[in-house]
N, CA and C atoms of all chains as a GROMACS GRO file, in nm:
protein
  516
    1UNK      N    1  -5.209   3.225 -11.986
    1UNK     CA    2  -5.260   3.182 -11.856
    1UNK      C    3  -5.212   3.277 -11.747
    2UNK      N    4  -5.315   3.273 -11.679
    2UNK     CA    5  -5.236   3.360 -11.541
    2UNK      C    6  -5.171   3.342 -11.446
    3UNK      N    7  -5.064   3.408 -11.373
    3UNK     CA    8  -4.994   3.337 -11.266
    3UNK      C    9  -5.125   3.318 -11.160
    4UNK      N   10  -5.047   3.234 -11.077
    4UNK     CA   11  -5.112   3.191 -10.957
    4UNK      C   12  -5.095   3.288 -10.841
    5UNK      N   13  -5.219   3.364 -10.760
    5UNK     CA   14  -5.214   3.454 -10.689
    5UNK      C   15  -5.126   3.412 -10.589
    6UNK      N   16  -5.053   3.545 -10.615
    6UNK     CA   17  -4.883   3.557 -10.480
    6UNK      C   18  -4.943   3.659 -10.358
    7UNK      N   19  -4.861   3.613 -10.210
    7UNK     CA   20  -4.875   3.727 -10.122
    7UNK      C   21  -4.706   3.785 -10.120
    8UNK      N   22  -4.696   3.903 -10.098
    8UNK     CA   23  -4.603   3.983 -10.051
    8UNK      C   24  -4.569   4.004  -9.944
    9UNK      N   25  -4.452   3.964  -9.846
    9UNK     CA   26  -4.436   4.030  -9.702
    9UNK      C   27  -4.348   4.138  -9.702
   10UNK      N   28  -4.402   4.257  -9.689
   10UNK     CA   29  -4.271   4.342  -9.685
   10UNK      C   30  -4.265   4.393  -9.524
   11UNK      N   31  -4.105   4.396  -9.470
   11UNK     CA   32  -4.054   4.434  -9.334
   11UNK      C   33  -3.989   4.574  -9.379
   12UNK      N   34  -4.071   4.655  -9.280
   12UNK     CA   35  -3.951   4.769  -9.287
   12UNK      C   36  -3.960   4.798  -9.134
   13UNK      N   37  -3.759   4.822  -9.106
   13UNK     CA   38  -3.744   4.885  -9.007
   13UNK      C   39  -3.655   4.981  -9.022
   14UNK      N   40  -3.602   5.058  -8.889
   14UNK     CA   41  -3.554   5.115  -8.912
   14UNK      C   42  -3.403   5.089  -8.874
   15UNK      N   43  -3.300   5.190  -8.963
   15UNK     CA   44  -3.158   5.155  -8.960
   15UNK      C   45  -3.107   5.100  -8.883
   16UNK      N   46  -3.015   5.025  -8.805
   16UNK     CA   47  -2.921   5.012  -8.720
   16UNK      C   48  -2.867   5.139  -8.625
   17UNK      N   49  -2.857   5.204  -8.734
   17UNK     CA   50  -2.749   5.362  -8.685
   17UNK      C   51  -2.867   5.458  -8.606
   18UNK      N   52  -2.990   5.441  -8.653
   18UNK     CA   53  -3.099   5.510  -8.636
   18UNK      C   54  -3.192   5.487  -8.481
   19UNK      N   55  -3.172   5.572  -8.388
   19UNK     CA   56  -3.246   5.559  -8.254
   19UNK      C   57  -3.384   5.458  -8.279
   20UNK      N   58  -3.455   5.404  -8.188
   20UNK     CA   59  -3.583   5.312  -8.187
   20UNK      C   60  -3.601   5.376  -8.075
   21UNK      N   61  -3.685   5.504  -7.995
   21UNK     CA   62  -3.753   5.527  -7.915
   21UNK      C   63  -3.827   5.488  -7.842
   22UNK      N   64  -3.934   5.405  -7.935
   22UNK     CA   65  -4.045   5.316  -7.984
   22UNK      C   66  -4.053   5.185  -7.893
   23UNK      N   67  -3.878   5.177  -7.937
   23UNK     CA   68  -3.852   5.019  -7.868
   23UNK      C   69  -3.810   5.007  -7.744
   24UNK      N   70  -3.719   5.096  -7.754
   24UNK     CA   71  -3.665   5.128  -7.627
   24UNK      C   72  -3.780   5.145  -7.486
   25UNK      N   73  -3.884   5.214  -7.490
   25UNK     CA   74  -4.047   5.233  -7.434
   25UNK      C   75  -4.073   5.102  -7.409
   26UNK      N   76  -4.117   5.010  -7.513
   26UNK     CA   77  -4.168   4.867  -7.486
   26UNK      C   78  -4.039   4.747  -7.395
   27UNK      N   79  -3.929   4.783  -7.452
   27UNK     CA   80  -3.844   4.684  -7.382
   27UNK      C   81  -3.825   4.732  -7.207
   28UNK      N   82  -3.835   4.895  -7.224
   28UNK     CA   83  -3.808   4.862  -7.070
   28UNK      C   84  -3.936   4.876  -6.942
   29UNK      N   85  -4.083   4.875  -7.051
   29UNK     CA   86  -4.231   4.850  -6.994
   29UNK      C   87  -4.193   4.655  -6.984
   30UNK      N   88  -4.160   4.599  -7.103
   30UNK     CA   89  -4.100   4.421  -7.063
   30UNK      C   90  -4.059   4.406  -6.916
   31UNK      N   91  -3.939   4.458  -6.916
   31UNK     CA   92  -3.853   4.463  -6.808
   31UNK      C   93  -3.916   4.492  -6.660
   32UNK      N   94  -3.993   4.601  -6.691
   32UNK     CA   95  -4.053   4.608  -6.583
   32UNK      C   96  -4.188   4.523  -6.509
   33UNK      N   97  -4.235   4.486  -6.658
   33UNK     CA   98  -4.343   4.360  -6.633
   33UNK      C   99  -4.299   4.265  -6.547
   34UNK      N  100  -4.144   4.193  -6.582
   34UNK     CA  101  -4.062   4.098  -6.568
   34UNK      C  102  -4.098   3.987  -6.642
   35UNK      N  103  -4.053   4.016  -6.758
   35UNK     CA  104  -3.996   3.944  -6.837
   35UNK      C  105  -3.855   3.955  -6.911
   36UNK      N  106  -3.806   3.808  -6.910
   36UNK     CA  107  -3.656   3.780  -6.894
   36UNK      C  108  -3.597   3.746  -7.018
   37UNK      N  109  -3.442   3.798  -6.995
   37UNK     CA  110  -3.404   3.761  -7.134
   37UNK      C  111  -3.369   3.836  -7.255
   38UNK      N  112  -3.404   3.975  -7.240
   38UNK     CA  113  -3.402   4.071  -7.368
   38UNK      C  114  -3.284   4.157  -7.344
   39UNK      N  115  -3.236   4.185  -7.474
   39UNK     CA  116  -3.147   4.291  -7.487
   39UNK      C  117  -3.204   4.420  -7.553
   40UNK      N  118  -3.266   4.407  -7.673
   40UNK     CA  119  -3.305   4.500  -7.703
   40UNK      C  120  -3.410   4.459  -7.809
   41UNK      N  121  -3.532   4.587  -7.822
   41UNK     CA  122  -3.624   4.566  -7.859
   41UNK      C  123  -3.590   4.619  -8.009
   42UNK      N  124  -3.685   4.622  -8.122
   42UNK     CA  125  -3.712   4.743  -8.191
   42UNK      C  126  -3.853   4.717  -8.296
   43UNK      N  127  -3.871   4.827  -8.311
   43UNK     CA  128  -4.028   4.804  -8.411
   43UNK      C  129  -4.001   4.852  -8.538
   44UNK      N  130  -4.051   4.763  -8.629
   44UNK     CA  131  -4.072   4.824  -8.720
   44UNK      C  132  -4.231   4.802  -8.778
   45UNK      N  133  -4.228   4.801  -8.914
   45UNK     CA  134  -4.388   4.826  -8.982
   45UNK      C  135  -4.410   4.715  -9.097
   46UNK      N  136  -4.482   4.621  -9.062
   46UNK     CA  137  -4.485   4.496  -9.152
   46UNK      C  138  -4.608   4.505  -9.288
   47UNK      N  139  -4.630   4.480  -9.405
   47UNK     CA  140  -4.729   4.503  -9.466
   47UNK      C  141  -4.724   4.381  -9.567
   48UNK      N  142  -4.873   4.358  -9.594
   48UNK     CA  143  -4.899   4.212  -9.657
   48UNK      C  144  -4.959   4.243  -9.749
   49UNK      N  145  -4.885   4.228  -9.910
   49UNK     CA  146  -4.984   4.273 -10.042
   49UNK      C  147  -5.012   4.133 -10.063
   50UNK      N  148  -5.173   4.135 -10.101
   50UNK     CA  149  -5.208   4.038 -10.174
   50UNK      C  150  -5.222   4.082 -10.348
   51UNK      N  151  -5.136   4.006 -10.419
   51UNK     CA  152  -5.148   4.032 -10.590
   51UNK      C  153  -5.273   3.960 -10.659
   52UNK      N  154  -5.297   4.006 -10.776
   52UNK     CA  155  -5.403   3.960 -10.826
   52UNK      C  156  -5.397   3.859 -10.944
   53UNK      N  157  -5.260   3.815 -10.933
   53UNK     CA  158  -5.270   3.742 -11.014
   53UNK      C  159  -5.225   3.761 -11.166
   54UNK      N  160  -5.250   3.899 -11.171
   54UNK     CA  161  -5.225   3.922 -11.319
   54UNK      C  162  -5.065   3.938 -11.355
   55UNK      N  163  -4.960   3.930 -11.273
   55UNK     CA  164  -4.808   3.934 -11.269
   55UNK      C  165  -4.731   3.814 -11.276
   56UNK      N  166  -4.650   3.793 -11.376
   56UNK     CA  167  -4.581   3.658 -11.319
   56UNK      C  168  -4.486   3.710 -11.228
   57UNK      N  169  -4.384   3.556 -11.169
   57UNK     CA  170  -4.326   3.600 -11.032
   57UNK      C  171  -4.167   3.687 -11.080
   58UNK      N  172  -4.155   3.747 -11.145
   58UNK     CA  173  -4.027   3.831 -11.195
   58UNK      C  174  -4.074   4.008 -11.157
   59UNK      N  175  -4.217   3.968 -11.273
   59UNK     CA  176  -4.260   4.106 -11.274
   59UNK      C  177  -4.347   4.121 -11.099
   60UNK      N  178  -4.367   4.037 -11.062
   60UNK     CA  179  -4.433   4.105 -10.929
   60UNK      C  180  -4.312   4.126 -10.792
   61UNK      N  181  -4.181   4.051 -10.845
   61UNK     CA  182  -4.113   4.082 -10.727
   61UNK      C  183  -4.043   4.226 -10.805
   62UNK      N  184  -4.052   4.240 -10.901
   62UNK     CA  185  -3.999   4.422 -10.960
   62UNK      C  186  -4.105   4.493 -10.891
   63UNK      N  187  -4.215   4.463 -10.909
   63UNK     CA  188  -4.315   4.586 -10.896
   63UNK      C  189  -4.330   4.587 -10.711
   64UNK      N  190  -4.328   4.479 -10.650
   64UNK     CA  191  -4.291   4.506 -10.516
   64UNK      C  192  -4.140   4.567 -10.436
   65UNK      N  193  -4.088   4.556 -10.509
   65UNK     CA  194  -3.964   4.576 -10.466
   65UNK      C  195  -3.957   4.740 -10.505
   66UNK      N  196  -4.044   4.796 -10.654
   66UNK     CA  197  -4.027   4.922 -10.635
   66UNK      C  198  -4.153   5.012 -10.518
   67UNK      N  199  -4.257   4.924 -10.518
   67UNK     CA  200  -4.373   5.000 -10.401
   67UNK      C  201  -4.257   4.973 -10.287
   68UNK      N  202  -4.211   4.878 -10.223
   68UNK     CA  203  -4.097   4.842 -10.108
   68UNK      C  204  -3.993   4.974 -10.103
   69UNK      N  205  -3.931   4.992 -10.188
   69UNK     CA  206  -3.833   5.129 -10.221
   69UNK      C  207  -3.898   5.276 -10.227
   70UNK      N  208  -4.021   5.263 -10.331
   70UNK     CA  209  -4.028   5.411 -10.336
   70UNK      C  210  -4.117   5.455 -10.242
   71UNK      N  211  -4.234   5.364 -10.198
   71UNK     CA  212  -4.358   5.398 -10.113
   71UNK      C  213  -4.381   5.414  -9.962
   72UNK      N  214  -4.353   5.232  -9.958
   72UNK     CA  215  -4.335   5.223  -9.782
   72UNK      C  216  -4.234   5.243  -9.716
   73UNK      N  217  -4.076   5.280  -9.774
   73UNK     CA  218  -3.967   5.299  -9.685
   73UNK      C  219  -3.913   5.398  -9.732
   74UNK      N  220  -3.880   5.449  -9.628
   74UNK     CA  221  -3.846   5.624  -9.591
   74UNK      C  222  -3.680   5.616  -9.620
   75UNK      N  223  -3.588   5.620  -9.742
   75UNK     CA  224  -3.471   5.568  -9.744
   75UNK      C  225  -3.377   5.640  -9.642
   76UNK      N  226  -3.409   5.776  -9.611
   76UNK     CA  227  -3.306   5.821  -9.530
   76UNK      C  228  -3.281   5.746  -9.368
   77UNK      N  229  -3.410   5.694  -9.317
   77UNK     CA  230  -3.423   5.628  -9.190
   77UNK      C  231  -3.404   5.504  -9.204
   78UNK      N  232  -3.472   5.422  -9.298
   78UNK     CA  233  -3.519   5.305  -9.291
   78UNK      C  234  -3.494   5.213  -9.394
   79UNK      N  235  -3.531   5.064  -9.393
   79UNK     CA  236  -3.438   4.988  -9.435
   79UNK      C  237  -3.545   4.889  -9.504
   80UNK      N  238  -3.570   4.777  -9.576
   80UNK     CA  239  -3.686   4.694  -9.577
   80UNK      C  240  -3.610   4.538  -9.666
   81UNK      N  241  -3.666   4.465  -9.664
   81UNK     CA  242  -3.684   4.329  -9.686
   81UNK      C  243  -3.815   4.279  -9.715
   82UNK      N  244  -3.813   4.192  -9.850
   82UNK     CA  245  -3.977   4.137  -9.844
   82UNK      C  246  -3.952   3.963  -9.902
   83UNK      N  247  -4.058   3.920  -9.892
   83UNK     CA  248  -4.047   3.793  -9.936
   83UNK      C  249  -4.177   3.728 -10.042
   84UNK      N  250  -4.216   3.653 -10.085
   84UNK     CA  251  -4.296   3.672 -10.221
   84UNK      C  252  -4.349   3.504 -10.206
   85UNK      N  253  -4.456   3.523 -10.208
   85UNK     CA  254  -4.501   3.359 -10.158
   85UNK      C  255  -4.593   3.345 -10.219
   86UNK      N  256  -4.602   3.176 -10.290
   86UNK     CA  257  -4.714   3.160 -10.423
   86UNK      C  258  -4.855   3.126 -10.288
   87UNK      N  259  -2.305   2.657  -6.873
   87UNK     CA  260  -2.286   2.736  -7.037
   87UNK      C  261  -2.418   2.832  -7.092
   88UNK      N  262  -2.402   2.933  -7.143
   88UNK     CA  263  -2.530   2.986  -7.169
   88UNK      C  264  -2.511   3.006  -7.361
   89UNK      N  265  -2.689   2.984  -7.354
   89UNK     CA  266  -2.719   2.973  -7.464
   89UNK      C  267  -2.645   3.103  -7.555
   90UNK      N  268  -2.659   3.077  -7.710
   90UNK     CA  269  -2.579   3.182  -7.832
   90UNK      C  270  -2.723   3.294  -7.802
   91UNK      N  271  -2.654   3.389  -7.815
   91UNK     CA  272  -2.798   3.484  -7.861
   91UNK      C  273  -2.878   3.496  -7.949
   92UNK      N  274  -3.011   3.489  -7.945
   92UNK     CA  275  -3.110   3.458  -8.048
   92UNK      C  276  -3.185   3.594  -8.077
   93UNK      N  277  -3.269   3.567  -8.158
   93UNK     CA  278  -3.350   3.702  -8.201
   93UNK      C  279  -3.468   3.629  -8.247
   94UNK      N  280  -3.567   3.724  -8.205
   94UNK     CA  281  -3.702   3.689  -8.222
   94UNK      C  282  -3.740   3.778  -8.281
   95UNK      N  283  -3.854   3.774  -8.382
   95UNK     CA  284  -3.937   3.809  -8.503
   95UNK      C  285  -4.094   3.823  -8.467
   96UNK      N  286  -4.161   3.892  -8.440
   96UNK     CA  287  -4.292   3.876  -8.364
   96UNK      C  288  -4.384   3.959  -8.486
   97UNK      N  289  -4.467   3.907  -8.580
   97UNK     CA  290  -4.523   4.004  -8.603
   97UNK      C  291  -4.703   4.011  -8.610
   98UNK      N  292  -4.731   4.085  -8.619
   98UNK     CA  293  -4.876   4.111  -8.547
   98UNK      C  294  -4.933   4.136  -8.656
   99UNK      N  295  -5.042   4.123  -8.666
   99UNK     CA  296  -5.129   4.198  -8.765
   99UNK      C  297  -5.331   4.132  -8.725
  100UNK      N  298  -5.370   4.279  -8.781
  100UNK     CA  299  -5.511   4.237  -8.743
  100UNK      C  300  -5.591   4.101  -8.836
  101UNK      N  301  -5.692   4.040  -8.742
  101UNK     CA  302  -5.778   3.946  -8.776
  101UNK      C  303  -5.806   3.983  -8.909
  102UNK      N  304  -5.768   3.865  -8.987
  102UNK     CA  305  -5.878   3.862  -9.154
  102UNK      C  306  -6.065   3.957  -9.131
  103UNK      N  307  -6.085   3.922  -9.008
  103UNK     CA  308  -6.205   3.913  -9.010
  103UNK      C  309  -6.223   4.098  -8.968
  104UNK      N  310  -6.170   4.174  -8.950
  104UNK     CA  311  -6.131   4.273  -8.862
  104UNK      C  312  -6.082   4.396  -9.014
  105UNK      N  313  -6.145   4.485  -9.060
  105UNK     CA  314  -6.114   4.585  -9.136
  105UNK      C  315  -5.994   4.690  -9.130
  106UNK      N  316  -5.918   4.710  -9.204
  106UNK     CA  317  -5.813   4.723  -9.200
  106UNK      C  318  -5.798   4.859  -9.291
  107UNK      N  319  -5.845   5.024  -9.261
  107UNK     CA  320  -5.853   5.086  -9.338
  107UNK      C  321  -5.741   5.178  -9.348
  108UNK      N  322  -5.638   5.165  -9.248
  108UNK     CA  323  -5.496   5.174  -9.312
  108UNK      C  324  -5.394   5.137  -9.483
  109UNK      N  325  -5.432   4.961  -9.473
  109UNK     CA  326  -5.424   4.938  -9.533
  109UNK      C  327  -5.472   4.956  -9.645
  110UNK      N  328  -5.609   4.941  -9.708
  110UNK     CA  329  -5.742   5.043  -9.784
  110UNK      C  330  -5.653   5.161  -9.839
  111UNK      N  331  -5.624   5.233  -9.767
  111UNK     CA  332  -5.602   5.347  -9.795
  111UNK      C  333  -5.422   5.352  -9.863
  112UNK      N  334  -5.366   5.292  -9.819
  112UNK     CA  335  -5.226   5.238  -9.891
  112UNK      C  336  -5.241   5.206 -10.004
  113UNK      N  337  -5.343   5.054 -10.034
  113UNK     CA  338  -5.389   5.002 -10.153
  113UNK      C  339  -5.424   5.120 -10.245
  114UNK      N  340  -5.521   5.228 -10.211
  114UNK     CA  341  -5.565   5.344 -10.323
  114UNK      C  342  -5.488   5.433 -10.325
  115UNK      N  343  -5.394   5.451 -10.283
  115UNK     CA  344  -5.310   5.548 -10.313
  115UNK      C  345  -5.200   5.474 -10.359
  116UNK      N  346  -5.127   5.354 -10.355
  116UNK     CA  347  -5.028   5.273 -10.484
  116UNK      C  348  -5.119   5.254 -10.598
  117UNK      N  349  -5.226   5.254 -10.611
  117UNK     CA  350  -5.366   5.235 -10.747
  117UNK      C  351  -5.348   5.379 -10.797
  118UNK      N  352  -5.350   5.502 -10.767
  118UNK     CA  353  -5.354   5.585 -10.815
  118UNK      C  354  -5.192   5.603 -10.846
  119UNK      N  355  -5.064   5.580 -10.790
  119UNK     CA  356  -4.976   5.606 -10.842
  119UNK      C  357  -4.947   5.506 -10.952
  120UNK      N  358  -4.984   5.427 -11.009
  120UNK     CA  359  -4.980   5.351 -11.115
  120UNK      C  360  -4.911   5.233 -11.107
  121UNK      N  361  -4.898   5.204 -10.964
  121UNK     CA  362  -4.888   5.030 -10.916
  121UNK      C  363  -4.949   4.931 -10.967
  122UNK      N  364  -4.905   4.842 -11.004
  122UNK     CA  365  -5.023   4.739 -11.062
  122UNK      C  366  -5.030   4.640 -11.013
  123UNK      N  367  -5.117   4.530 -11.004
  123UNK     CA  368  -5.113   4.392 -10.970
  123UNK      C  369  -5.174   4.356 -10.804
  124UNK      N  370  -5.177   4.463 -10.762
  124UNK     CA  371  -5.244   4.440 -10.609
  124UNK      C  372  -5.380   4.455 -10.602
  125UNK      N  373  -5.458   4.366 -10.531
  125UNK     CA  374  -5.583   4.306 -10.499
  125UNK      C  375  -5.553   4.344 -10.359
  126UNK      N  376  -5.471   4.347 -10.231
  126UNK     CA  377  -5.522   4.393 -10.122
  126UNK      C  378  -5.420   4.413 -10.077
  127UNK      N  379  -5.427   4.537  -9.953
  127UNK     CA  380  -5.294   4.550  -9.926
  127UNK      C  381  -5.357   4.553  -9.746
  128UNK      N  382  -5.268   4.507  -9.667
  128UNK     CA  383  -5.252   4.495  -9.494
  128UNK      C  384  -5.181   4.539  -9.435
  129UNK      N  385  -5.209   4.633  -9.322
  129UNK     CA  386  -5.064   4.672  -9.286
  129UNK      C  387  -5.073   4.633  -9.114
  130UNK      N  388  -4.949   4.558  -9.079
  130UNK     CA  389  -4.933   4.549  -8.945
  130UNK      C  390  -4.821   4.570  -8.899
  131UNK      N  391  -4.781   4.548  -8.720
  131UNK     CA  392  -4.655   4.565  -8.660
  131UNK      C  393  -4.557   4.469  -8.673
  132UNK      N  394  -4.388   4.458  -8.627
  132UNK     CA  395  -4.333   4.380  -8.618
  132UNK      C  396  -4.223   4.445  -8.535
  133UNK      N  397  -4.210   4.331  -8.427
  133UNK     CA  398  -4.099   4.354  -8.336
  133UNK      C  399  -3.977   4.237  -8.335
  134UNK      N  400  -3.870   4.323  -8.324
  134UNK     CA  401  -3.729   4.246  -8.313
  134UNK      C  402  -3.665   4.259  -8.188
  135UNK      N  403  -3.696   4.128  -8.115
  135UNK     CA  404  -3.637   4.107  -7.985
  135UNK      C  405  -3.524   4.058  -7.999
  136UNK      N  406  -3.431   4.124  -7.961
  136UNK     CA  407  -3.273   4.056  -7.929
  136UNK      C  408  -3.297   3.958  -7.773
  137UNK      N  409  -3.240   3.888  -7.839
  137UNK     CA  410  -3.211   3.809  -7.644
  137UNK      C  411  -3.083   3.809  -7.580
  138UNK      N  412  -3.062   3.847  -7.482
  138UNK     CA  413  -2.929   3.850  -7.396
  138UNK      C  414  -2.856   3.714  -7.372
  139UNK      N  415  -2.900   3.601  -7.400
  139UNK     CA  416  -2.830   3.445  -7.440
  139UNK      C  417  -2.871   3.397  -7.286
  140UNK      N  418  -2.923   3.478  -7.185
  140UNK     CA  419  -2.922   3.360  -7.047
  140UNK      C  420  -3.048   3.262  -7.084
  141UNK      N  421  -3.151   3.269  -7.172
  141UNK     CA  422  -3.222   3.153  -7.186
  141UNK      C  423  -3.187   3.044  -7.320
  142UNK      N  424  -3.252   2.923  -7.270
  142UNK     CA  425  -3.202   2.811  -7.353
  142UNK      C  426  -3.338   2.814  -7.457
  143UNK      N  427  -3.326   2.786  -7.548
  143UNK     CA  428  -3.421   2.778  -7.645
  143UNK      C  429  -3.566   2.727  -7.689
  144UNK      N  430  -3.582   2.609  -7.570
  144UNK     CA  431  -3.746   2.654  -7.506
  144UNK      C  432  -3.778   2.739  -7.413
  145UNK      N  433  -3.659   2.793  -7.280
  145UNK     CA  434  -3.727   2.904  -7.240
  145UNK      C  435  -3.745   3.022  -7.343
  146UNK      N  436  -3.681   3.036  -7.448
  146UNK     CA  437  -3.694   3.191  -7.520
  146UNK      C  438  -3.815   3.165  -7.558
  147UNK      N  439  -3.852   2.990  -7.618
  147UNK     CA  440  -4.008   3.036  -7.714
  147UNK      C  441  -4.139   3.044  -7.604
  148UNK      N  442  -4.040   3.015  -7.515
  148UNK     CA  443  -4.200   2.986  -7.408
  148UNK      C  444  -4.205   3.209  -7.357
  149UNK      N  445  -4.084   3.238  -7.350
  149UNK     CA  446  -4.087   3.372  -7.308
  149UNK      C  447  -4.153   3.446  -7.423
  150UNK      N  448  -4.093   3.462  -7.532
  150UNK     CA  449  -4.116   3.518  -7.623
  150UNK      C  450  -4.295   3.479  -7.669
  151UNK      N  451  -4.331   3.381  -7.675
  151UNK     CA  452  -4.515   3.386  -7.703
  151UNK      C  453  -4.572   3.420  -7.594
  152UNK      N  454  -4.504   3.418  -7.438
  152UNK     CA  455  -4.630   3.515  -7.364
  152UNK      C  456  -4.565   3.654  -7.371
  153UNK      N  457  -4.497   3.734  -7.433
  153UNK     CA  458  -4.465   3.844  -7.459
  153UNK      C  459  -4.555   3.886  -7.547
  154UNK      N  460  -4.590   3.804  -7.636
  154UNK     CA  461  -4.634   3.833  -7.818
  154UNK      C  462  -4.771   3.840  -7.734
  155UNK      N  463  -4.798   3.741  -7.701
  155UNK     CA  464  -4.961   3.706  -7.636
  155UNK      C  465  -5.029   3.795  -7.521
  156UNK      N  466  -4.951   3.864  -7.439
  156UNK     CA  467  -5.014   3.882  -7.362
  156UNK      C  468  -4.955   4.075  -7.349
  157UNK      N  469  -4.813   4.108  -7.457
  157UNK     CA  470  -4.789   4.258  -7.430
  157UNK      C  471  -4.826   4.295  -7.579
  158UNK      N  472  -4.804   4.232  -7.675
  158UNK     CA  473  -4.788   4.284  -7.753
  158UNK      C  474  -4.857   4.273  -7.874
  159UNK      N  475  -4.948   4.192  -7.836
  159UNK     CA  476  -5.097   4.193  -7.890
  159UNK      C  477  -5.205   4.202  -7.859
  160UNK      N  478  -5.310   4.280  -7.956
  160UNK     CA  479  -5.458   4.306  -7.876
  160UNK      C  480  -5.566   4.150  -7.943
  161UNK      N  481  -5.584   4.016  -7.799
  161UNK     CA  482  -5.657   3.925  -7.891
  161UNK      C  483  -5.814   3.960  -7.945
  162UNK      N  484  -5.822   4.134  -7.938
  162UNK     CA  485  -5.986   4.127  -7.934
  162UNK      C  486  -5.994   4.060  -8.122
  163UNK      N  487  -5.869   4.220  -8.153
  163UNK     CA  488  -5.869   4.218  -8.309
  163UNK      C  489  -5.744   4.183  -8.375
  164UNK      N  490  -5.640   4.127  -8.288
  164UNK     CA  491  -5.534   4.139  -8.375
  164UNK      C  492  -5.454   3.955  -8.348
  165UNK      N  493  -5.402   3.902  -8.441
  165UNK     CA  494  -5.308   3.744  -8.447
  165UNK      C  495  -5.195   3.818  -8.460
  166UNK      N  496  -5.083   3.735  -8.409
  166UNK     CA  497  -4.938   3.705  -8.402
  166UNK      C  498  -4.915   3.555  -8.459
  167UNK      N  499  -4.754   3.584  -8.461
  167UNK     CA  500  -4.684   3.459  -8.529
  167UNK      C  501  -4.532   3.530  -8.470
  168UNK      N  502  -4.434   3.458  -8.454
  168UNK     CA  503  -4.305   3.450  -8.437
  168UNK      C  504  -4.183   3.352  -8.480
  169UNK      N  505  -4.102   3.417  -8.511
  169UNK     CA  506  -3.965   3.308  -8.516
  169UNK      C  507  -3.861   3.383  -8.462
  170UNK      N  508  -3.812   3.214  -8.435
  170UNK     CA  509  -3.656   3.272  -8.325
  170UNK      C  510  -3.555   3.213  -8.402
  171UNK      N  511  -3.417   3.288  -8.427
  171UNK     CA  512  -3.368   3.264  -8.504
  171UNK      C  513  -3.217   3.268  -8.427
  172UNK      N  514  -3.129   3.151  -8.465
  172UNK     CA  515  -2.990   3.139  -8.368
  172UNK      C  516  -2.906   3.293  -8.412
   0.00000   0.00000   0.00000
């Protein structure tokens, strides 16, 4: 039988140690809007796999976790987290 | 007393209804590296707002969704979602 089609959330941002330019731009365009409340911004790059079903949930959080590692995140900059939802 | 500092999670991504050939193009190129199991792949933004603690925790969600709503999303083609987290 086949698993039941899973989505993937994978977050990647970038390091802690690593400048956000990006963010820095938007938080202080916020600020200047006036809006209240922020310390600091940062962006990163969110991506949503939909699976097909043909993986159970072991082998699809391996096979995401290696597209997560080898594909979408840049290891020298960046950092990622995903989550795996039936 | 002012509120603990929170962090907000904002992330964006375009309408289901709205073509996504970023993503497309992610999807065929993990297909050709010998990824398996993906049926569709999406790619959108995500921002991490730190908050400076002077708001209480309905002002952050009330700040934080006209941030999402009105800077940091386009409603022609693109939905948001957020969480604020202590």
């Amino acid at each position: 039988m086949l698993a039941t089609p899973m989505k993937a959330y994978v977050y990647v941002s970038l390091k802690k140690s690593v400048l956000d330019p990006q963010g820095k731009t938007i938080h202080s365009a916020l600020k200047k809007m006036g809006y209240r409340g922020l310390e600091e911004v940062r962006q990163g790059k969110y991506f949503e796999l939909t699976l097909d079903g043909g993986l159970t949930r072991p082998e699809a959080e391996a096979e995401i976790g290696r597209i997560a590692r080898e594909v979408l995140t840049n290891p020298v900059i960046e950092e990622f987290r995903f989550s795996l939802e039936e």
